[in-house]
C-alpha positions as CSV (number, residue, x, y, z in Angstrom):
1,X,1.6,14.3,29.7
2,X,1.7,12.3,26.5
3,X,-2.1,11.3,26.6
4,X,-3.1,14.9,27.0
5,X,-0.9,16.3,24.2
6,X,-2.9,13.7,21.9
7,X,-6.2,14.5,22.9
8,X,-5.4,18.0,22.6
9,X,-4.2,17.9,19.3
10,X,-5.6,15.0,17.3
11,X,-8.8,13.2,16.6
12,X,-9.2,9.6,18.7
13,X,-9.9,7.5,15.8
14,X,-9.7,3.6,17.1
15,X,-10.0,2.1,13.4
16,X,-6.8,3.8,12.8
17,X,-4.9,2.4,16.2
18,X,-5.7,-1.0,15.3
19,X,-4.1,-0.5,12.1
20,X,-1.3,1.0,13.5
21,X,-0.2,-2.1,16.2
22,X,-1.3,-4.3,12.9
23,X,2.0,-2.4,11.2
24,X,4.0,-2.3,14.1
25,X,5.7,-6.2,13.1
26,X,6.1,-4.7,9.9
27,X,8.1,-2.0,11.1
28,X,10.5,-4.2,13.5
29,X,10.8,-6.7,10.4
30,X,12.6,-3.5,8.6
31,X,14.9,-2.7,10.7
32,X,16.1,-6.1,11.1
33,X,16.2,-6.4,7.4
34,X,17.7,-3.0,6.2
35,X,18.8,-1.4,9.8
36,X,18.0,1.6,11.3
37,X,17.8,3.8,8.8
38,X,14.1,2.6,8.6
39,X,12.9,3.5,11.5
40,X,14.9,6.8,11.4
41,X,13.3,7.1,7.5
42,X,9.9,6.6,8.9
43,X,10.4,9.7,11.9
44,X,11.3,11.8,9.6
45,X,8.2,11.0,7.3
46,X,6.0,11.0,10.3
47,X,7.2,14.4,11.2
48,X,6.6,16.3,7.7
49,X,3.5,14.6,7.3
50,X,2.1,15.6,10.4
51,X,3.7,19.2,10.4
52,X,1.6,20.0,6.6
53,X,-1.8,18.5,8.4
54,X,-1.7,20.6,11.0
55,X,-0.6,23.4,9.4
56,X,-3.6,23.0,7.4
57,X,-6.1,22.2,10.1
58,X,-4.8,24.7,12.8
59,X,-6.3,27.3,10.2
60,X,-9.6,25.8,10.9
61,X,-9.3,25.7,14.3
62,X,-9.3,21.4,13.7
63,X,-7.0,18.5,15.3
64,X,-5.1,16.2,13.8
65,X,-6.7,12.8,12.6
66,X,-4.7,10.0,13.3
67,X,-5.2,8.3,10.1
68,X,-2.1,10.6,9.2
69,X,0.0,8.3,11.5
70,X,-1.2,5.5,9.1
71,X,-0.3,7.3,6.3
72,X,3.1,8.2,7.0
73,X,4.1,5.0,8.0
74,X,2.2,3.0,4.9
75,X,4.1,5.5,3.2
76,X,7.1,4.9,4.6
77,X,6.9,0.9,4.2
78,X,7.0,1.5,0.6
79,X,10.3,3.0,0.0
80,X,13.6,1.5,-0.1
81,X,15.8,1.7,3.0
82,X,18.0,4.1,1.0
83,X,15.4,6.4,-0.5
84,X,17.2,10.0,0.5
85,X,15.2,12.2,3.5
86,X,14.8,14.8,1.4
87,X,13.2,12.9,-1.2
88,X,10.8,11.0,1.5
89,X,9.9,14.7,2.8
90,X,8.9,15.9,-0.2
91,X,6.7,13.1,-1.0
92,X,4.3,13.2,2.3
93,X,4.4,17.1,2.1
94,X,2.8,16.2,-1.6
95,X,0.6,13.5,-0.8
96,X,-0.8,15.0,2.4
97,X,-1.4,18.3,0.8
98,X,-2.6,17.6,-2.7
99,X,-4.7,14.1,-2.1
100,X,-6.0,15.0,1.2
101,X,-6.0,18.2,2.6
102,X,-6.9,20.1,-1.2
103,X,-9.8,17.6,-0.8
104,X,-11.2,19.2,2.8
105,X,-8.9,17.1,4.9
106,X,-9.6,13.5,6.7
107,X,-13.0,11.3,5.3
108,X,-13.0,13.6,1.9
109,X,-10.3,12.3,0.1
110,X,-10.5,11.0,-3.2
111,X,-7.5,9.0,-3.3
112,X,-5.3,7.6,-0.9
113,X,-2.5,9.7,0.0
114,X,0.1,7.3,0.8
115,X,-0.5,6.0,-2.2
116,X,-0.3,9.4,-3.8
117,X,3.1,10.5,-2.1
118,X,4.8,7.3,-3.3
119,X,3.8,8.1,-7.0
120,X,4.9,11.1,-6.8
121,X,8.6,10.4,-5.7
122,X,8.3,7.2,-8.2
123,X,8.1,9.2,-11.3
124,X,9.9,12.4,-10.0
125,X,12.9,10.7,-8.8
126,X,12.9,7.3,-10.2
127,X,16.9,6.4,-9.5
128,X,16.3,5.9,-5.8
129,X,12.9,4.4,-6.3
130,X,14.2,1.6,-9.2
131,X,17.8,1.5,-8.3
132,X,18.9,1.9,-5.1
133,X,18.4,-1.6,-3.1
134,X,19.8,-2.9,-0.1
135,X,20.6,-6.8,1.0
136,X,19.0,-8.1,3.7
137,X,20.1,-8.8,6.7
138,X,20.2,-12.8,7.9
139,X,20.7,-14.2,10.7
140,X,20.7,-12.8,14.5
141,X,21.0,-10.1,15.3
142,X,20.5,-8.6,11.9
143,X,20.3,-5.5,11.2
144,X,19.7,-4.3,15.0
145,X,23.3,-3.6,15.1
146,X,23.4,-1.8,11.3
147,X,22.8,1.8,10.7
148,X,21.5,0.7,6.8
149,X,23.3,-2.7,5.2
150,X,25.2,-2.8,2.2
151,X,23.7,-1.7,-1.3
152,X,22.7,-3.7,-4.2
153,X,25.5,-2.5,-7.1
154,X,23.3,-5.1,-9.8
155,X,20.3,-4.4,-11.1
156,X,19.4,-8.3,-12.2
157,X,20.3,-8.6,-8.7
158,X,17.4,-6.5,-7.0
159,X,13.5,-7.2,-6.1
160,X,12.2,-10.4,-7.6
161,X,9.7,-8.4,-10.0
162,X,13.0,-6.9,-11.0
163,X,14.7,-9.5,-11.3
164,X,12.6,-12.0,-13.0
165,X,11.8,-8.7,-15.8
166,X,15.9,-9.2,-16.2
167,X,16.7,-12.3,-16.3
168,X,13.1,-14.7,-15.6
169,X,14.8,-16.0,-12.3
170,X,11.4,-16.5,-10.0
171,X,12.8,-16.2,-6.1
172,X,12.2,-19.5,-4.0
173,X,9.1,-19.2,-2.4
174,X,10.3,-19.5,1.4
175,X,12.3,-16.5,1.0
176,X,9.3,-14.4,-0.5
177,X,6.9,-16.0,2.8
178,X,10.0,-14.6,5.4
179,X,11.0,-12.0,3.6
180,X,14.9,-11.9,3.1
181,X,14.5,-10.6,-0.3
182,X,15.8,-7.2,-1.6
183,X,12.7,-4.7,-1.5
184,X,10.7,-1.6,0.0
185,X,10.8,-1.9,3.8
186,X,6.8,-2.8,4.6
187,X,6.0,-5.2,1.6
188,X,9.1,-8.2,1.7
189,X,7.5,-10.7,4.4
190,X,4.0,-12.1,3.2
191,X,4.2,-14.1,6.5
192,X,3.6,-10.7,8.5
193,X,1.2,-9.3,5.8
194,X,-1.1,-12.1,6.0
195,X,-1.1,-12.3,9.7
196,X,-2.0,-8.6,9.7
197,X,-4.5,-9.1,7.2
198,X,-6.0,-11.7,9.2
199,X,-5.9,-9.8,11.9
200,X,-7.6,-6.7,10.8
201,X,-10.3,-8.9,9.1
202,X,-10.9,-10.0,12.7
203,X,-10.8,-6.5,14.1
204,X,-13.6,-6.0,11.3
205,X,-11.3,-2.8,9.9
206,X,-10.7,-4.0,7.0
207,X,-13.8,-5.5,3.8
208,X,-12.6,-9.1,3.4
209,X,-14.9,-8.7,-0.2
210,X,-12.4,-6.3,-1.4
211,X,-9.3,-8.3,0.0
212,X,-10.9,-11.4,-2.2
213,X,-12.0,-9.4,-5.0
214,X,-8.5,-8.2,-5.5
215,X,-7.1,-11.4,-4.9
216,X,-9.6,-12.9,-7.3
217,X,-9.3,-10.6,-9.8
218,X,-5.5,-11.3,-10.0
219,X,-5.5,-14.7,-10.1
220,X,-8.0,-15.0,-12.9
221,X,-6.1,-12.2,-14.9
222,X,-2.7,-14.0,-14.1
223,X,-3.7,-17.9,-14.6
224,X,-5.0,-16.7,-18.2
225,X,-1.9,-15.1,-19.2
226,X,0.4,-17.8,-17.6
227,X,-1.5,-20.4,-19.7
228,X,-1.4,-18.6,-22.8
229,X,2.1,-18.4,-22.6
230,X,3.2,-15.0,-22.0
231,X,6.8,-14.5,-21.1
232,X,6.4,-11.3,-19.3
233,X,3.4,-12.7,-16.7
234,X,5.3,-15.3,-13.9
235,X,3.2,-18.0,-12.4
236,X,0.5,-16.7,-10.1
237,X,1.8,-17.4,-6.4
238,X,5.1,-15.8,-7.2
239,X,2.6,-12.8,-8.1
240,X,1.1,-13.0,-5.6
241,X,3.9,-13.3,-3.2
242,X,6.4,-10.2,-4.6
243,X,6.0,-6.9,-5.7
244,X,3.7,-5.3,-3.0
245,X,0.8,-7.0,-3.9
246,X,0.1,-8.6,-0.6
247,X,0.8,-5.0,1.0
248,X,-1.1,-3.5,-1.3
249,X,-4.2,-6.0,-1.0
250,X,-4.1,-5.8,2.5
251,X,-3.3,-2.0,3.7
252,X,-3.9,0.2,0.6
253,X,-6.9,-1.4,-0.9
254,X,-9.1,-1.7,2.1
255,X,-8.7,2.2,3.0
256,X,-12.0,3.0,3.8
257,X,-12.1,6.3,2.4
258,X,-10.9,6.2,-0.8
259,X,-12.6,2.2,-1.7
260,X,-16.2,1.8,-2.4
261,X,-18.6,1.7,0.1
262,X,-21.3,-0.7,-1.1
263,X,-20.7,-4.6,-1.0
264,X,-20.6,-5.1,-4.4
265,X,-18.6,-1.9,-5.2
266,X,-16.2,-3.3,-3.0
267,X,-16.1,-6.5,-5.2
268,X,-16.3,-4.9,-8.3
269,X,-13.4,-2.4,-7.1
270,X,-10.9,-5.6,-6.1
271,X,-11.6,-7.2,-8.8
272,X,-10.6,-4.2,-11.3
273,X,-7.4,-3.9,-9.2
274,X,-6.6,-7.1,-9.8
275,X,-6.6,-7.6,-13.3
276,X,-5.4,-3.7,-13.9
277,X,-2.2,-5.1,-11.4
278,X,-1.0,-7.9,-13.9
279,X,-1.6,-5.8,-17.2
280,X,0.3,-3.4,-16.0
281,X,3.0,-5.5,-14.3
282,X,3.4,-7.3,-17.6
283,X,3.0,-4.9,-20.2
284,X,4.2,-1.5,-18.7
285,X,7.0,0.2,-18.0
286,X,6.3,-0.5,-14.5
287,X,7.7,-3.8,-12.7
288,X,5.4,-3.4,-9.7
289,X,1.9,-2.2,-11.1
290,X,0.1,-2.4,-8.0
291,X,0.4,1.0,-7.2
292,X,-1.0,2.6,-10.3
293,X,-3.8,-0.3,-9.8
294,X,-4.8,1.1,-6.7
295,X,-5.1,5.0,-7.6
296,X,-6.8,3.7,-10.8
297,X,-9.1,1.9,-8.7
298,X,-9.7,5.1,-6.7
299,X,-10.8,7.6,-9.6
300,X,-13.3,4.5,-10.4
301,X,-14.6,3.7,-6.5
302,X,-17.1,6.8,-6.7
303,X,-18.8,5.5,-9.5
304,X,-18.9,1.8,-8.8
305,X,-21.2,2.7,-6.2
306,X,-23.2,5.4,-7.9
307,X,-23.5,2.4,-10.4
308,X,-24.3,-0.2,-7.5
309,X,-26.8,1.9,-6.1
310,X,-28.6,2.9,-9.3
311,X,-29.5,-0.8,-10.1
312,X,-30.4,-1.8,-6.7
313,X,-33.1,1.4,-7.1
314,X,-34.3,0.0,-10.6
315,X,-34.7,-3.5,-8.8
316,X,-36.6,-2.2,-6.0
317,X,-39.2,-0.1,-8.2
318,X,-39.4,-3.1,-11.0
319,X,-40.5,-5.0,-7.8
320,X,-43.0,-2.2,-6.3
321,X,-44.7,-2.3,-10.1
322,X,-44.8,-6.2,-9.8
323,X,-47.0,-5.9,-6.8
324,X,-48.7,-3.0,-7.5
């Protein structure tokens, strides 16, 4: 009964599955971290986001794509365990509708919308977004047995990126790799990120030249203003290792719709997010930066291959007049 109710309602779309069972630890990680609040957040998100697509659609007589199953749960990963319902609602209902649908709907998008819908919320309610931390769980059984664990009341006290902007304390790297830090639910274990960005590199889903471009791009950016001695930039693996940039790098970046199609668009593009990410971390308002990276990345993707393409045509008729 299940299997027909998908096929009657949404588009098969296999790239998106394997993105989906990619997430899946991500998802278990968060409820053992922050409780079930998570996974409760993350129905609730699933169920707006899909109710405004096929509102949309059903008036063009089209399904469902099931990249909005990715998008409500990258979404979702995002946010802190504590962000309100209301609040998550309104931000999928925003993002699915005004960077997707407006747009024509799945494959037209300019930017991506998960990334859209957690802007959105980010500047229009920036108390839950900044403030509003839980502890993580340690130990077995976690929080399997926790509805949501207990809040963060200090604000030195919060995400490493926070933190270090407060007071310059740089998290030990072993609990940034497991992921027992303070944080959105999707983006605190780099263990499980690289795994699942290993694993979708395999699966051929995701561009490993934008992964590296990004990755690149950062580490140049950061090793530059490390050395130089700026108090605002940390050293580059605790970068690398906190504030979404792994998630980011790995789930955001790669989305094959709203990222470049050429090959070196796709390097050009990762390395642009890169360096934007550490300006922007050290020198804005904004502790994370990775984020705003990305959907300035987006507006630019378009172009960078306009751009690619238009040189790789003034190659090809320098050459035809060389033989000629």
């Amino acid at each position: 009964m299940i299997s027909e109710f998908l096929k009657a309602h949404f588009i098969k779309q296999k790239m998106m599955r394997t993105v989906i069972v990619s997430l899946i630890p991500l998802i278990l990680t968060s409820i053992y971290f922050f409780g079930w609040r998570s996974l409760i957040l993350l129905m609730v998100v699933t169920i707006f986001g899909i109710s405004t697509e096929w509102i949309y659609e059903k008036k063009q007589n089209k399904k469902i794509s099931e990249a909005i199953l990715v998008t409500c749960i990258l979404y979702t990963l995002t946010l802190p365990a504590r962000t309100p319902f209301w609040i998550a609602s309104i931000g999928i209902v925003f993002g699915v509708f005004f960077a997707k649908e407006v747009f024509g709907g799945f494959g037209r998008n300019l930017f991506n919308p998960a990334l859209v819908a957690r802007a959105f919320v980010y500047i229009s309610f920036p108390e839950p977004l900044t403030a509003q931390w839980s502890i993580p769980a340690v130990g077995f059984p976690g929080g399997f047995v926790k509805y949501l664990t207990k809040n963060i009341d200090v604000l030195s006290q919060s995400t490493p990126m926070l933190t270090f902007r407060e007071t310059g304390f740089i998290e030990p790297l072993d609990s940034l790799l497991l992921g027992n830090v303070a944080g959105s639910l999707g983006e605190t274990s780099a263990i499980l990120i690289i795994i699942a960005g290993i694993y979708l590199l395999y699966k051929k889903v995701a561009a490993w030249q934008t992964m590296t471009g990004v990755i690149a791009g950062f580490m140049i950016a950061n090793t530059v203003f490390y050395i130089l001695g700026s108090s605002q930039i940390p050293n580059p693996i605790f970068g690398i290792l906190s504030g979404g940039f792994l998630f980011g790098t790995v789930f955001m970046v790669t989305d094959p719709i709203s990222s470049p199609k050429t090959k070196g668009g796709k390097w050009i593009y990762g390395i642009l997010i890169g360096i934007v990410t550490v300006i922007i971390r050290g020198y804005a308002l904004f502790a994370g930066g990775m984020m705003f990276s990305i959907l300035i990345g987006n507006t630019f993707a378009p172009i960078i291959d306009e751009g690619i393409k238009y040189v790789k045509k003034m190659k090809k008729e320098k050459r035809e007049e060389v033989t000629a």
